[in-house]
C-alpha positions as MATLAB code, in Angstrom:
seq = 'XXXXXXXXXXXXXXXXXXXXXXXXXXXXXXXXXXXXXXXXXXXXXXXXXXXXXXXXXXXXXXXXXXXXXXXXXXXXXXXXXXXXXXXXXXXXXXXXXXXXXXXXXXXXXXXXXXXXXXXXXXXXXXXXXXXXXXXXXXXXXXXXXXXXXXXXXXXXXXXXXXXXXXXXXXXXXXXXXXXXXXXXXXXXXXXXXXXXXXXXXXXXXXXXXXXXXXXXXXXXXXXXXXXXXXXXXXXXXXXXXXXXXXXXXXXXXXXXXXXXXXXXXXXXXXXXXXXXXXXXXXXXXXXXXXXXXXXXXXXXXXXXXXXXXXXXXXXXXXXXXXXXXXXXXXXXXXXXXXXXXXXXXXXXXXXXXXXXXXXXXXXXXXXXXXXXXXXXXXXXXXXXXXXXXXXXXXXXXXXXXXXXXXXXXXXXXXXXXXXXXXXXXXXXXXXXXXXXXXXXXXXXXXXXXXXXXXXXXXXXXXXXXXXXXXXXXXXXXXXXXXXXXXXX';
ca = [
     -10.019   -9.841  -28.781;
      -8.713   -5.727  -29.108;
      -5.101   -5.308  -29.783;
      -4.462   -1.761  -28.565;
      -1.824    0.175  -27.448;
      -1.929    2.258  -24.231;
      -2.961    5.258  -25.831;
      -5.738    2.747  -27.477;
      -3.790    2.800  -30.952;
      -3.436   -0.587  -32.681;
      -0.133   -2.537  -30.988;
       2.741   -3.024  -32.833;
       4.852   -4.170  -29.663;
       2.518   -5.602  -26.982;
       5.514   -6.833  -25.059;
       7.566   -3.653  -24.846;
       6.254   -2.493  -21.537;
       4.957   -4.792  -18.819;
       0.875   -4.064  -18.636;
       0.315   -2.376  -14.614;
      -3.179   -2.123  -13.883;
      -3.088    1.279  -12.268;
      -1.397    2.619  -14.674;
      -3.289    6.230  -15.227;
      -2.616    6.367  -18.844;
      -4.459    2.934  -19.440;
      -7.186    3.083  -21.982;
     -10.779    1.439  -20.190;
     -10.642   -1.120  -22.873;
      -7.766   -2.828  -21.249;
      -9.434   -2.400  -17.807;
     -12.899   -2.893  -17.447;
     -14.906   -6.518  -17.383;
     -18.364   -6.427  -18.563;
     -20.834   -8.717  -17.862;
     -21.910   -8.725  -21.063;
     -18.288  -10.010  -22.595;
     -19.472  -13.420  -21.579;
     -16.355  -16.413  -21.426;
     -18.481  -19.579  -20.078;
     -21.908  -19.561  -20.549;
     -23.810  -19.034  -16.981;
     -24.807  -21.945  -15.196;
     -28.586  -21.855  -14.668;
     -28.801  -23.307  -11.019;
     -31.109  -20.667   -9.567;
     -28.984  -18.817   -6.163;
     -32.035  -17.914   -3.567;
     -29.587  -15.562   -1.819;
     -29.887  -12.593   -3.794;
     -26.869  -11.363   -2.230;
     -25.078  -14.139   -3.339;
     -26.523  -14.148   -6.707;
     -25.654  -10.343   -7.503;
     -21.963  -11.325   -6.354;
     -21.817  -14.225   -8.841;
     -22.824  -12.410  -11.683;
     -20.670   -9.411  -11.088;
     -17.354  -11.209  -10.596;
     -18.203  -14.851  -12.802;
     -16.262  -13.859  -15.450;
     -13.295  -12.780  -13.945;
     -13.450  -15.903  -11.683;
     -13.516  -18.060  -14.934;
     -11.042  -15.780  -17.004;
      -8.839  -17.265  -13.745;
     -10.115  -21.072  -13.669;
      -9.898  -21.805  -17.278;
      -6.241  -20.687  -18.119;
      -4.807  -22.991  -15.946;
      -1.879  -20.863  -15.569;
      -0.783  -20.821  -11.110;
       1.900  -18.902  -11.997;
       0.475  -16.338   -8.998;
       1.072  -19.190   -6.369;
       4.935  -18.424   -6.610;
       4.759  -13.949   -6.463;
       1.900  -14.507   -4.031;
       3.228  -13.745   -0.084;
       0.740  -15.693    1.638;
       1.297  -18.708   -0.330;
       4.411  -18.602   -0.055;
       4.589  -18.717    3.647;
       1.834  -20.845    4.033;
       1.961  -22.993    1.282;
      -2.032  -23.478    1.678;
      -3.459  -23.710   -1.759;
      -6.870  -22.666   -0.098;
      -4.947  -19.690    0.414;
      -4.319  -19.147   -2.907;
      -5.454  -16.756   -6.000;
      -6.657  -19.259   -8.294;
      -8.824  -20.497   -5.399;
     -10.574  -17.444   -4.270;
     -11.604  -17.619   -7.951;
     -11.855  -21.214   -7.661;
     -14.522  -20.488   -5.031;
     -17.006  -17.921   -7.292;
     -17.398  -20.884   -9.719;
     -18.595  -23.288   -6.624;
     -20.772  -20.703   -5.751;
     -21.986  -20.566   -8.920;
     -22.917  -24.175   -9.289;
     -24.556  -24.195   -5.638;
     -21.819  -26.623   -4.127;
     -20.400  -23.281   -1.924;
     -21.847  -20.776    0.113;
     -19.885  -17.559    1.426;
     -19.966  -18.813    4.786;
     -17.986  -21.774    3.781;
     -15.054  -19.343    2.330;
     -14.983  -16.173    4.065;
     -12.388  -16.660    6.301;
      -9.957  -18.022    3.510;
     -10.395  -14.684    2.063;
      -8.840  -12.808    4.798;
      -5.527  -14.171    3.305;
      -4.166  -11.819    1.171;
      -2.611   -8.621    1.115;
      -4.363   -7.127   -1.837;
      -0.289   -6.579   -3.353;
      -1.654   -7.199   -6.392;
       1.550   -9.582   -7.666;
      -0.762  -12.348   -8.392;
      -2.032  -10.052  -11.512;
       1.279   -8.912  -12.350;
       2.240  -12.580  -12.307;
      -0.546  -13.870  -14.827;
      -0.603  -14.254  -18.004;
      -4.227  -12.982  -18.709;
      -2.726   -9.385  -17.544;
       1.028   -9.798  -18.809;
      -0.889  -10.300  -22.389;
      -3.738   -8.302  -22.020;
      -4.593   -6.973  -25.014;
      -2.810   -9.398  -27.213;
      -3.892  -13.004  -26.514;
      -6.624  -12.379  -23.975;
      -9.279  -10.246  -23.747;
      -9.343   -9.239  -19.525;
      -6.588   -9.118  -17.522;
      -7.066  -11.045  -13.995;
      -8.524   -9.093  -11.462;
      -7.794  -10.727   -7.996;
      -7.515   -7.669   -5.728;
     -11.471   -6.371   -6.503;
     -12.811   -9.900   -6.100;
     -11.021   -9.962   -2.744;
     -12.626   -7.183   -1.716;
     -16.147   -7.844   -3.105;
     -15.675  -11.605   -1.689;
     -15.433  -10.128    1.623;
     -18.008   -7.360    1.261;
     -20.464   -9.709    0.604;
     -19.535  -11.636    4.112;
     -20.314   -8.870    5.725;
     -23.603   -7.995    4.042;
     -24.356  -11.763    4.867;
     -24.010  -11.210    8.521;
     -20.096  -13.355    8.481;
     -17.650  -11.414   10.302;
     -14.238  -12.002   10.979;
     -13.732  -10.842   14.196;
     -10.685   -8.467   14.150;
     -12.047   -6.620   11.230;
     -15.313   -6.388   12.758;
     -13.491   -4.932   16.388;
     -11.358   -2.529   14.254;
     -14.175   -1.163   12.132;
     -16.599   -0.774   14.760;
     -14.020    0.836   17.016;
     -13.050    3.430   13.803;
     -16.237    4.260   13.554;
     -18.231    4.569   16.997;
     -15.112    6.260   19.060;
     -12.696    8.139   16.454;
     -13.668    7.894   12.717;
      -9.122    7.441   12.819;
      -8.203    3.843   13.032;
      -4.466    2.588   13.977;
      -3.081   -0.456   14.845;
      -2.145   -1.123   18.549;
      -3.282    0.950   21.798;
      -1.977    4.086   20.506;
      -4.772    7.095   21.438;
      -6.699    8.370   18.526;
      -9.432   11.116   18.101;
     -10.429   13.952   16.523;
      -9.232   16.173   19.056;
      -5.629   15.151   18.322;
      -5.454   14.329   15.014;
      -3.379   17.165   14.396;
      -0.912   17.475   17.160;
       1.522   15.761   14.702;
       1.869   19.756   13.286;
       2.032   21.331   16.202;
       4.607   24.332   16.159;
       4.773   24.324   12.057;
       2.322   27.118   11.808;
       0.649   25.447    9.013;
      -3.450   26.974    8.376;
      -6.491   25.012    8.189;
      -8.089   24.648    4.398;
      -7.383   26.103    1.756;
      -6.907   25.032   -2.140;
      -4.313   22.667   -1.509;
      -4.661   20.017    1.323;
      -2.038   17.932    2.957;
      -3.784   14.406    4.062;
      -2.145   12.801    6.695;
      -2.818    8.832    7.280;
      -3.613    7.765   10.493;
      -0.976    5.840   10.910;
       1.316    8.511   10.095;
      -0.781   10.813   12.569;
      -1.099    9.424   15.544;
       2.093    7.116   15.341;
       5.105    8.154   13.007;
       4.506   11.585   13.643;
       8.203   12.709   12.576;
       6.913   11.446    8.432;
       4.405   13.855    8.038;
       6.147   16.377   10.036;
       9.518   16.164    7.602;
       6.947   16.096    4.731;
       5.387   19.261    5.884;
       8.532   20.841    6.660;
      10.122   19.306    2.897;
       6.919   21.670    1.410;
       7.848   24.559    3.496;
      11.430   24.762    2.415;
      10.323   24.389   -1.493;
       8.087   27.659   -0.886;
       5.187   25.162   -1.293;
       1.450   26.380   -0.021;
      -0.844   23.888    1.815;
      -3.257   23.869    4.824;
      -4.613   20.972    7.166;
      -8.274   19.989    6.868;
     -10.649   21.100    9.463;
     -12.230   17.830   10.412;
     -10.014   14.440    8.987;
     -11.803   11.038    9.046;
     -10.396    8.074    7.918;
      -9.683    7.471    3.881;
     -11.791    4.779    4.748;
      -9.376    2.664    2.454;
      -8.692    0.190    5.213;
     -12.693   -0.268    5.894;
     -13.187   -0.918    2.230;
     -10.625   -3.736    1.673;
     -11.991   -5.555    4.892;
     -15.582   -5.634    3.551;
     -16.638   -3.380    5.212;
     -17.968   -0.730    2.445;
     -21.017    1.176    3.472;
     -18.692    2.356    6.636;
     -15.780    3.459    4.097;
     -18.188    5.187    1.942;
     -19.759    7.076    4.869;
     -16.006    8.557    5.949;
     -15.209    9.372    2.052;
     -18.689   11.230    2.197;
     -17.541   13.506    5.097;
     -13.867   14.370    4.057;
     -15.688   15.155    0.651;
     -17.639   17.463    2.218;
     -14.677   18.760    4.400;
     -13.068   19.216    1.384;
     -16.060   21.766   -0.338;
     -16.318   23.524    2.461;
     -12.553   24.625    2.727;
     -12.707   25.238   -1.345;
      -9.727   22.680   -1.365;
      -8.953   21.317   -5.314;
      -5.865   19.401   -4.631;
      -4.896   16.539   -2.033;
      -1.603   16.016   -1.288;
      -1.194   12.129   -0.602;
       2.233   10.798    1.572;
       0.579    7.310    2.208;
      -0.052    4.760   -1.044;
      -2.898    3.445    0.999;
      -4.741    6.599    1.022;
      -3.036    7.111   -2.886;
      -5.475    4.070   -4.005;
      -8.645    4.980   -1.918;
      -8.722    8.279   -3.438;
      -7.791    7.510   -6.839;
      -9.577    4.379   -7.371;
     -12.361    4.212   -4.231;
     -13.375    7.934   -4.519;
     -13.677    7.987   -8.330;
     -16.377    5.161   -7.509;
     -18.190    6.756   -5.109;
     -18.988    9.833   -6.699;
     -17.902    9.528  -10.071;
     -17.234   12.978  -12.212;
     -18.324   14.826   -8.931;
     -14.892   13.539   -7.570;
     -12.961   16.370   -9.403;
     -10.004   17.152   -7.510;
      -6.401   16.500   -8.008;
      -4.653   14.151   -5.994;
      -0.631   14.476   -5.884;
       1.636   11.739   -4.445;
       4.126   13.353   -2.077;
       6.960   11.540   -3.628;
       5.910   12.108   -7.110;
       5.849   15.994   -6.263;
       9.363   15.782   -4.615;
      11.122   14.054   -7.463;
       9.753   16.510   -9.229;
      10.743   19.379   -7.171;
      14.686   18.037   -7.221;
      14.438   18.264  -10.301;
      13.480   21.039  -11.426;
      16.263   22.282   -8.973;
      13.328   23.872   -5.889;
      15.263   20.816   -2.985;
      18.707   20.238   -3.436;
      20.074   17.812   -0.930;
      23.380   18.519    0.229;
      23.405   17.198    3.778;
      25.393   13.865    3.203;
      23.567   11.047    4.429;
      26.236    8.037    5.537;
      23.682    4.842    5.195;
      24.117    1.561    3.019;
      20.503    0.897    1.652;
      18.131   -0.318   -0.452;
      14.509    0.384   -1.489;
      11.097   -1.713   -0.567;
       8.747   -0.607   -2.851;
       5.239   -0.751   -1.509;
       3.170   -2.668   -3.451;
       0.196    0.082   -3.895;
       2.739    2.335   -5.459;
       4.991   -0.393   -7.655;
       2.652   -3.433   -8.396;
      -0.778   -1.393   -8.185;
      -0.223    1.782   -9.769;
       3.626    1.319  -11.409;
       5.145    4.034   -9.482;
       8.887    2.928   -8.896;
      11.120    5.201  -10.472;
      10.394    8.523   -9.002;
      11.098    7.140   -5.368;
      14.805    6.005   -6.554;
      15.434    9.201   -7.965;
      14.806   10.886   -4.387;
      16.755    8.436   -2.896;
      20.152    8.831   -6.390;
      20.048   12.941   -5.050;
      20.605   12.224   -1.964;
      24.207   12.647   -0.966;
      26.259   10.337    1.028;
      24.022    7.204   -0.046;
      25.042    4.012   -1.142;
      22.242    2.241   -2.724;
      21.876   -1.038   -3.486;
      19.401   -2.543   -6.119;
      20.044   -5.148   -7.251;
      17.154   -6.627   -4.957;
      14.044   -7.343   -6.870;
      12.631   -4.245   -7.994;
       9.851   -3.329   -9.933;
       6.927   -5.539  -10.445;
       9.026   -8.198   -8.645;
       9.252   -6.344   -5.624;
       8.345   -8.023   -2.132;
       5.424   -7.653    0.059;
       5.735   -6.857    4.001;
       2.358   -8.574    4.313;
       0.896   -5.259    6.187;
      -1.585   -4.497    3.628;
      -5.741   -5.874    3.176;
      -6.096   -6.295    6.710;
      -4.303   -9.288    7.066;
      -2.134   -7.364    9.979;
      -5.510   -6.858   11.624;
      -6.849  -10.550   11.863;
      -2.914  -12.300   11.142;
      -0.509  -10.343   12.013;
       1.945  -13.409   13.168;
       1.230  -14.225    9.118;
       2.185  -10.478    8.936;
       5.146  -10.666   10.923;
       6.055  -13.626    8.825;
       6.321  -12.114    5.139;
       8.050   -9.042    7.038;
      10.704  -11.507    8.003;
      11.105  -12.832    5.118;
      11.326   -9.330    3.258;
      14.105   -8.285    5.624;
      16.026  -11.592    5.083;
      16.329  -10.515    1.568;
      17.721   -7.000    2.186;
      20.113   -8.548    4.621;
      21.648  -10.684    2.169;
      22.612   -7.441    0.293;
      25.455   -5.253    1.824;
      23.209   -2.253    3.437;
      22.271   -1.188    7.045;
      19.181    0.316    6.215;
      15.786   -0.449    4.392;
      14.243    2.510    3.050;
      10.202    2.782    2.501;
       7.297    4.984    1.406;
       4.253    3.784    3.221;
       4.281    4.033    6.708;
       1.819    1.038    7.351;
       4.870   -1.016    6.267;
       7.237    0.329    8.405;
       6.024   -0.706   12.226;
       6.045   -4.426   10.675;
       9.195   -3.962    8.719;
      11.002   -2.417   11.268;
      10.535   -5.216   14.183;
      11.669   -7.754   11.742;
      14.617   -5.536   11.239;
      15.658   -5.756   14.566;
      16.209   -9.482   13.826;
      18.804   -8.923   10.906;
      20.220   -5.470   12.213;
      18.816   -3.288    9.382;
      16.944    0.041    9.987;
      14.092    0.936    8.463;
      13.571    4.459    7.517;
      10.830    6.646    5.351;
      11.978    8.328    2.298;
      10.520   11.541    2.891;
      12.425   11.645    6.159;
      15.729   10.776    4.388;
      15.121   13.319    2.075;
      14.606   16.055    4.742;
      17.652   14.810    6.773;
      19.814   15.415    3.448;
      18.185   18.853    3.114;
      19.572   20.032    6.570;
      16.037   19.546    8.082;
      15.619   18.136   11.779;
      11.866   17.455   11.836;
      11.098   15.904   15.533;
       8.507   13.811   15.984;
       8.651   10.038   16.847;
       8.708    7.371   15.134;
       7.257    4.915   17.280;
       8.190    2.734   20.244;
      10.049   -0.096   17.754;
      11.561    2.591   15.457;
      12.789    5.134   17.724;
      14.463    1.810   20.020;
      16.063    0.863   16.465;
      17.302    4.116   15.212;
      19.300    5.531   18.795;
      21.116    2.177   18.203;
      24.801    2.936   17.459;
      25.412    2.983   13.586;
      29.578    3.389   13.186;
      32.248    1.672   11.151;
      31.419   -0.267    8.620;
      28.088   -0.640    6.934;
      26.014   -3.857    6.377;
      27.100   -7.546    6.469;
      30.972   -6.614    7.239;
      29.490   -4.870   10.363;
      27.112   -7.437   11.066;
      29.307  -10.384   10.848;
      32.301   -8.882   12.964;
      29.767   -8.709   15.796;
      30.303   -4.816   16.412;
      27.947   -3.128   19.250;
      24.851   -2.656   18.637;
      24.418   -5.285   15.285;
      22.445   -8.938   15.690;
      25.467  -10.975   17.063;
      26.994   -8.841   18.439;
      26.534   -7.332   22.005;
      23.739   -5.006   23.904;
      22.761   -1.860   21.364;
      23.919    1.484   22.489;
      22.260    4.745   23.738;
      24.223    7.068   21.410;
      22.814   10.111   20.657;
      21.479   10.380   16.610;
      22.265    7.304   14.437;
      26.211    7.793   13.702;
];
């Protein structure tokens, strides 16, 4: 067992900071599982699949570092569970499941479909104890998430599909190489029009990457976020031909397809001399700093910057100062790929703690703790009532706090999050568009059929539960919304 430190010195406090496996200044040693750190000794039943038999050896040992604690602590941090209460659902059994493999008693067609059930959050390795303590009493931390994602790369290789994620892939990549949930239109020939009028250039050294969901559906996010750079004096172009991240291909399995779009937006990239990607979308945040890495190793040399990250960071140093007063009650959902994935949480609160007018409350789970809106690994694609569910549930939290408003950073969540807020009358906005509100900036754009309907409701008197339980216009029990102009 290695007792380190972050910066790989011996530990003299392994408890003083909660271990995130993201984390950018980890050391590898508290990171990587080699197959040659053997815990159970393999089990010599020969695998004729060689597929199979690849998959086995790859991910054994982080299936057993799982099977053999006997901690289940994940079952109760773990969204899906805890909506569906199925323990085939569960963490411990998608590990559960590379052991049966192992021993012959399982094939992948038997499991595949469990494995659609998860989010990828990453809570259930939080959760553990093999990662809490990595480094002190065990040797790996728990790695869930990747054997998700090989689980269900291997279905595909093995000819098992499920069929939303095959119908979304194939439609990705044989009509727009831009995916997005719904009927919305998508192509190449638009993929832009969300920056139309902003007089922003094509290429250049620094690039702004718009998701597609952003793009083609919450236009007004990456339009405040271009406009947020523009005030700050900030220099960026659009890139000439945008695929996909090809994030969303690579958590459903589907990883030759994701590698082929991260090919051409590499070489979009060269071609334009670009050395630094601005990132507003987490999704795209861990396909380029985790996917891309993989794919091309040391050839992947450019800097990616978190759009949030950079803003903090310009309030700051004093280049945005909000002064428009914004009049909300609201709280924070941290998206798990920024919090629970790569331990980003305090730079988005300190946007939101300059922002005039504000009334924040926290004193919802935060952190590592934070709650999942079920929107991310695909699980909106083949389950999105399961989807709709944990999006519920993440609302019915915020509503028992006193705000109007839930604020996010990841605009996958949003469409999700916002249609179970219509249920508890609680808005859900984008941080970057908060911020650019408070800087006196009125970015246009939409923000799709359910959030535009929920933000031209009437927002007046009193925020939060007071409003909600006096039955006021335009709240839950009260009577039909209104048709006011802006959101009062």
């Amino acid at each position: 067992m290695t007792d380190l430190d972050r910066d790989g010195a011996p530990s003299t406090d392994p408890l003083r900071e909660p271990f995130t496996p993201g984390m950018r200044s980890n050391p590898p040693e508290l990171t990587e599982l080699t197959r040659s750190d053997e815990i159970v000794p393999q089990v010599l039943i020969p695998l004729e699949d060689v597929k199979t038999r690849e998959f086995v050896q790859e991910w054994r040992n982080a299936a057993y570092n799982c099977y053999s604690s006997g901690h289940k602590f994940c079952r109760e941090v773990c969204p899906v569970v805890i909506e569906t209460r199925n323990e085939s659902y569960s963490p411990t059994a998608f590990h559960a499941n590379v052991v049966g493999m192992e021993r012959g008693e399982l094939t992948v067609e038997d499991v595949a479909a469990d494995y659609v059930n998860c989010t990828q959050c990453g809570a259930c390795e939080l959760r553990c104890p093999n990662t809490l303590f990595t480094g002190d009493f065990y040797r790996f931390r728990t790695r869930t998430v990747d054997v998700v994602k090989a689980a269900r790369a291997l279905a595909v290789d093995s000819g098992v599909h499920q069929e939303g994620y095959r119908s979304w892939n194939a439609r990705t990549a044989e009509r727009s190489h831009e995916p997005v949930l719904g009927e919305t239109p998508v192509g190449q020939d638009t993929v832009r029009d969300w920056a139309d009028g902003l007089d922003i250039p094509i290429g250049g050294e620094t690039i702004l990457f718009v998701d597609c969901e952003a793009a083609f559906y919450r236009t007004s996010v990456p339009r405040a976020v271009a406009q947020v750079l523009q005030k700050a004096g900030y220099e960026f172009g659009l890139m000439g031909e945008q695929w996909c991240c090809g994030g969303p291909a690579a958590e459903m399995g589907y990883v030759d397809q994701a590698r082929a779009f991260a090919e051409h937006n590499m070489a979009s990239w060269r071609a334009t001399g670009t050395k630094r990607i601005l990132v507003l979308d987490p999704h795209d945040y861990i396909a380029f700093t985790e996917d891309y890495p993989k794919y091309f190793g040391a050839d992947f040399d450019l800097e990616v910057v978190l759009i949030v990250e950079l803003f903090a960071e310009m309030i700051r140093d004093g280049r945005l100062v909000p002064d428009v007063p914004v009049d909300r009650a609201i709280t924070y959902h941290d998206p798990c790929r920024l919090n629970k994935r790569k331990g980003i949480w305090k730079e988005p609160r300190e946007v939101l703690r300059a922002i005039p007018g504000l009334r924040f409350e926290d004193v919802d789970r935060v952190t590592q703790w934070s709650y999942c809106s079920g929107a991310g690994g695909g699980l909106a694609v083949e389950k999105p009532e399961l989807t709709a569910a944990i999006s519920a549930r993440r609302l019915s939290h915020a509503g028992a706090l006193d705000v109007d408003t839930l604020v996010s950073a990841c605009p996958w969540s949003e469409r999700p999050l916002t249609e179970a807020g219509d249920d508890v009358d609680i808005d859900v906005l984008d941080i970057h568009e908060l911020l650019a509100t408070s800087l006196g900036i009125d970015g246009g754009g939409s923000r799709g059929e359910t959030g535009d309907r929920r933000f031209a409701q009437v927002r007046s008197g009193p925020p939060g539960r007071a409003r909600r339980a006096s039955g006021e216009p335009g709240t839950a029990d009260g009577s039909e919304p209104g048709t006011a102009d802006g959101d009062g």
